[in-house]
N, CA, C and O atoms as CSV, one atom per row, in Angstrom:
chain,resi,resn,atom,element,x,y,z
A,1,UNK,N,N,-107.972,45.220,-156.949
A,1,UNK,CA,C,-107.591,43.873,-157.324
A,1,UNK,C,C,-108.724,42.934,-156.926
A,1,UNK,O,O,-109.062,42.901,-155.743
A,2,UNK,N,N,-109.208,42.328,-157.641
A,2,UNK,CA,C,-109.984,40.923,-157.641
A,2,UNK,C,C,-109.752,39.866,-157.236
A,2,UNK,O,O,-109.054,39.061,-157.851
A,3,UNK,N,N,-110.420,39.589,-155.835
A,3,UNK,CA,C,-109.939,37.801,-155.850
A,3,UNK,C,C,-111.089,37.215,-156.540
A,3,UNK,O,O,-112.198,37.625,-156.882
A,4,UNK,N,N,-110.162,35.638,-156.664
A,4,UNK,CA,C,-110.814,34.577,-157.675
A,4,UNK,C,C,-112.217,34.529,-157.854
A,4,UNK,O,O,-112.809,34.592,-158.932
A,5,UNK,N,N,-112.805,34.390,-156.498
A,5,UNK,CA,C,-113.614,34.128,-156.211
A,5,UNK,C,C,-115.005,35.439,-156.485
A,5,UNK,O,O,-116.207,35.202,-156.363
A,6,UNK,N,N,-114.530,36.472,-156.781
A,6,UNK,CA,C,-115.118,37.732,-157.419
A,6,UNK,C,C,-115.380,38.137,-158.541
A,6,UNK,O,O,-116.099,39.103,-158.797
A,7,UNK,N,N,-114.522,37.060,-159.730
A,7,UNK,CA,C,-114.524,36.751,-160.928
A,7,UNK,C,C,-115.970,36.287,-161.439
A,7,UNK,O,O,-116.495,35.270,-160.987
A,8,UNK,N,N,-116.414,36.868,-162.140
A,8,UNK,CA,C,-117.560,36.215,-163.365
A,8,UNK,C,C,-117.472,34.614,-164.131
A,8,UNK,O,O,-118.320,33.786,-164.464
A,9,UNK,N,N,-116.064,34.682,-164.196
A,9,UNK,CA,C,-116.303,33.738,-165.036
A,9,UNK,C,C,-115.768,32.274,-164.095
A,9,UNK,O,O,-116.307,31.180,-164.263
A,10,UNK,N,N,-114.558,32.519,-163.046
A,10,UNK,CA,C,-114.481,32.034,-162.376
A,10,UNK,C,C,-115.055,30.461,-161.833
A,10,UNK,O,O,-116.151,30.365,-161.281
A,11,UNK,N,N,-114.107,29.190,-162.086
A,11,UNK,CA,C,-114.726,27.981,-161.451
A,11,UNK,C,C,-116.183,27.871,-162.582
A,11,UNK,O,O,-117.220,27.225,-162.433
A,12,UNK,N,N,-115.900,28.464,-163.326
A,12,UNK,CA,C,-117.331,27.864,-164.647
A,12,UNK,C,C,-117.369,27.955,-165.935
A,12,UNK,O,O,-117.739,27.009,-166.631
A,13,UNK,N,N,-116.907,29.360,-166.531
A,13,UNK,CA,C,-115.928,28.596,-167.883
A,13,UNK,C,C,-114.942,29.013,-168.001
A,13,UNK,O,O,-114.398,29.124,-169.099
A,14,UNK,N,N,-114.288,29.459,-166.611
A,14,UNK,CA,C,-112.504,29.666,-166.234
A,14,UNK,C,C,-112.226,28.765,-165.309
A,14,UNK,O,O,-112.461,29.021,-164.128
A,15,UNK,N,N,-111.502,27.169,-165.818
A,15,UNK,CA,C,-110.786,26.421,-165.122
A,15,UNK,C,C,-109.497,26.044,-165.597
A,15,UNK,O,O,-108.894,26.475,-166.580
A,16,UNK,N,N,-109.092,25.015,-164.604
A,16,UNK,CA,C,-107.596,24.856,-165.107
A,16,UNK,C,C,-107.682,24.031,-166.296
A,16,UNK,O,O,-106.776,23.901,-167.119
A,17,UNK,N,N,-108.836,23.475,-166.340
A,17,UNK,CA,C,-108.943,22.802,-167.632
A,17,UNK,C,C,-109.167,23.609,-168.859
A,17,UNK,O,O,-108.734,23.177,-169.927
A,18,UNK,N,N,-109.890,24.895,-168.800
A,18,UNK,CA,C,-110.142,25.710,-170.031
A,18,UNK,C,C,-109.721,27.347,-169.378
A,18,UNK,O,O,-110.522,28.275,-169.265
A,19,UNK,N,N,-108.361,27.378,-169.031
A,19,UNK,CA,C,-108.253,28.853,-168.874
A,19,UNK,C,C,-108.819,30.033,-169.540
A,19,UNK,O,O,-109.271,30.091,-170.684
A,20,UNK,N,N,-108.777,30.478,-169.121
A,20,UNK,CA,C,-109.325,31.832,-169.644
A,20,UNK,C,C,-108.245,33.289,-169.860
A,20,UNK,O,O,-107.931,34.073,-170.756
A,21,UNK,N,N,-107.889,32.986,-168.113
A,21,UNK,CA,C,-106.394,34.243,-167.707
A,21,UNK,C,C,-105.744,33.643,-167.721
A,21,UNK,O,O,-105.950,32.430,-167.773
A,22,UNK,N,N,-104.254,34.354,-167.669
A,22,UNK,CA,C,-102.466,33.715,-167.081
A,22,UNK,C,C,-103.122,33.629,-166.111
A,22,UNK,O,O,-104.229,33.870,-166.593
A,23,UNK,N,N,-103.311,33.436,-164.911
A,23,UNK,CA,C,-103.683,33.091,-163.566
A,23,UNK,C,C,-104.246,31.928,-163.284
A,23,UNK,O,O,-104.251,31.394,-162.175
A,24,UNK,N,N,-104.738,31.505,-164.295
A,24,UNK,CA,C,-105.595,29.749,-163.922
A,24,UNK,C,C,-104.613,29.031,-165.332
A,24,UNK,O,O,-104.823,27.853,-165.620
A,25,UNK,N,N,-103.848,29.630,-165.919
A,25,UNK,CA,C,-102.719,28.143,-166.854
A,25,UNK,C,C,-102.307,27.797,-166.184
A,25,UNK,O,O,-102.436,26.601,-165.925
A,26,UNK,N,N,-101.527,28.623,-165.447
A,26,UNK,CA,C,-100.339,28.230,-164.533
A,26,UNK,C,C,-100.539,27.334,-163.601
A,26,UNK,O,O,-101.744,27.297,-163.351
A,27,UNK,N,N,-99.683,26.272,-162.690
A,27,UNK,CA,C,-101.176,25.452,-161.600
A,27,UNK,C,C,-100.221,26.337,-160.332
A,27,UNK,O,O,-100.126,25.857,-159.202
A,28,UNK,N,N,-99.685,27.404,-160.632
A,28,UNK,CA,C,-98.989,28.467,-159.410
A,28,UNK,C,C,-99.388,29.558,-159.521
A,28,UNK,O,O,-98.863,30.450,-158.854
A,29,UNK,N,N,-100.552,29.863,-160.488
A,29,UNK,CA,C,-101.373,30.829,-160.632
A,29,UNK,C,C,-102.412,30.918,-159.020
A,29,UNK,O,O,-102.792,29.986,-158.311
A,30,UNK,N,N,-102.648,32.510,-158.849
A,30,UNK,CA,C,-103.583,32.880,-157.551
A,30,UNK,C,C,-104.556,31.697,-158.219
A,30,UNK,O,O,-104.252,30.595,-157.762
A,31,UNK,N,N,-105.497,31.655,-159.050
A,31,UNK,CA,C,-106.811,31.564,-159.492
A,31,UNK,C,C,-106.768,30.034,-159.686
A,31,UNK,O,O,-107.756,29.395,-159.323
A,32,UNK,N,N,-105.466,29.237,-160.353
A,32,UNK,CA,C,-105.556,27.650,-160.076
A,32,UNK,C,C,-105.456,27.246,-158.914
A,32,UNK,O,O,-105.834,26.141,-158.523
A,33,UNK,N,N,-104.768,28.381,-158.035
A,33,UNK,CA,C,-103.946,27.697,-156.844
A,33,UNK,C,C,-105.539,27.874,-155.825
A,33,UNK,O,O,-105.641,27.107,-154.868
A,34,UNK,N,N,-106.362,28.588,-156.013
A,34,UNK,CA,C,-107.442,28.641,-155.266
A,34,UNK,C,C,-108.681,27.673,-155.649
A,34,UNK,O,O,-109.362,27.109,-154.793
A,35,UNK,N,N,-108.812,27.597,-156.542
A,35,UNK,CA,C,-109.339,26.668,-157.454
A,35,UNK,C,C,-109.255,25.357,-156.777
A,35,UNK,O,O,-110.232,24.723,-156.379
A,36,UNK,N,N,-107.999,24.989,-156.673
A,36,UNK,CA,C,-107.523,23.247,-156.770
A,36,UNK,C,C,-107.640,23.313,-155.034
A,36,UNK,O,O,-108.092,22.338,-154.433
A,37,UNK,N,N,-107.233,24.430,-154.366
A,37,UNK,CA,C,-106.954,24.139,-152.653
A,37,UNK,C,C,-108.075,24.928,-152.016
A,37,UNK,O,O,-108.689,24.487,-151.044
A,38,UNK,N,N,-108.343,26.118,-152.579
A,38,UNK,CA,C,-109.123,27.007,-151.752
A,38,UNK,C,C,-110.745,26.240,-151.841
A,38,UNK,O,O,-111.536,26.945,-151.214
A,39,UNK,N,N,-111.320,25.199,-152.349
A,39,UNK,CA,C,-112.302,25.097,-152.228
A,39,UNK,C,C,-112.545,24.112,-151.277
A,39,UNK,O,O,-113.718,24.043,-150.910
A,40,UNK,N,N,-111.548,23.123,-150.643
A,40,UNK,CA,C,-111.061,22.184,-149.705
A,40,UNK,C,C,-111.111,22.869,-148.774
A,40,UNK,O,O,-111.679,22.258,-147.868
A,41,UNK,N,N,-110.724,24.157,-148.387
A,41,UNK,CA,C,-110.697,24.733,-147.127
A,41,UNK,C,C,-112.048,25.452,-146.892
A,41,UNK,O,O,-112.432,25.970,-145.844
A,42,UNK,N,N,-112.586,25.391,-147.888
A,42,UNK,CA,C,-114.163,26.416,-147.653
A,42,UNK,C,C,-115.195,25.065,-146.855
A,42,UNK,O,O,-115.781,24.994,-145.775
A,43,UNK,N,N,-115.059,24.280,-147.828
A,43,UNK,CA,C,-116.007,22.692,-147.621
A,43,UNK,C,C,-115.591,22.483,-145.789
A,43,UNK,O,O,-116.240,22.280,-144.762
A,44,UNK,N,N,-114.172,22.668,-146.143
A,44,UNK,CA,C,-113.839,21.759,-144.056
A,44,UNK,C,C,-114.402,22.726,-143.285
A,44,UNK,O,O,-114.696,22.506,-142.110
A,45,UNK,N,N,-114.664,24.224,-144.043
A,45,UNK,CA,C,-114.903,24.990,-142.945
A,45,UNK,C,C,-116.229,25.059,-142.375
A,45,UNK,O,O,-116.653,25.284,-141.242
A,46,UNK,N,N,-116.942,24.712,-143.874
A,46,UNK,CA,C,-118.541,24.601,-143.563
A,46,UNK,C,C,-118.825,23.153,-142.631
A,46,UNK,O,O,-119.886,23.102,-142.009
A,47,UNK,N,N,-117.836,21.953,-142.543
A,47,UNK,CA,C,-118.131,20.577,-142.244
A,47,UNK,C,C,-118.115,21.011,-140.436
A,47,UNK,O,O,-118.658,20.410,-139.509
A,48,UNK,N,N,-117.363,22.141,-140.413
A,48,UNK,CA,C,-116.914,22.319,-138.818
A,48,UNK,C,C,-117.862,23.439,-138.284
A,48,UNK,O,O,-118.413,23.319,-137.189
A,49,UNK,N,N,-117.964,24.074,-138.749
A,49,UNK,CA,C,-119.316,25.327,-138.453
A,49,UNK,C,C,-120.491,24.723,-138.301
A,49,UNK,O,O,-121.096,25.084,-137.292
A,50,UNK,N,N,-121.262,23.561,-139.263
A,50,UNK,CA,C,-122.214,22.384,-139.410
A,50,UNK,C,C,-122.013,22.062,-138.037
A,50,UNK,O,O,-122.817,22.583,-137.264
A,51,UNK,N,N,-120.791,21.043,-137.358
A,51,UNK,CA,C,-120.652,20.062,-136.167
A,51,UNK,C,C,-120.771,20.831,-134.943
A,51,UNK,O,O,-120.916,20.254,-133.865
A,52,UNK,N,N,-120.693,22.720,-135.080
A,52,UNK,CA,C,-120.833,22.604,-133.854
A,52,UNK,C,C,-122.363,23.428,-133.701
A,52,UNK,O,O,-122.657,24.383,-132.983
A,53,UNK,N,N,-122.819,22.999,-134.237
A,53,UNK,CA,C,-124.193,24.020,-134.268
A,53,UNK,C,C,-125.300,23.077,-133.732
A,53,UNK,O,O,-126.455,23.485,-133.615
């Protein structure tokens, strides 16, 4: 199994705006739901790894 983020097409010409899979129509899809939240948690993680270095 593939996460999102392992995808080819993934976040570039598979968004919630131009799906591609059932997984990014849906906005309860793995692939929207990572999309719309999972990239918020990558950014805070890099903002906090950054502050303590």
């Amino acid at each position: 199994v593939k996460r999102p983020w392992e995808c080819k097409v993934f976040g570039t010409a598979c968004t919630p705006e131009t799906p591609i899979g059932s997984c990014m129509v849906s906005s309860e899809g793995a692939c929207a739901a990572y999309y719309n939240f999972g990239r918020l948690s990558k950014i805070a993680e890099r903002s906090t790894s950054n502050a303590h270095q």
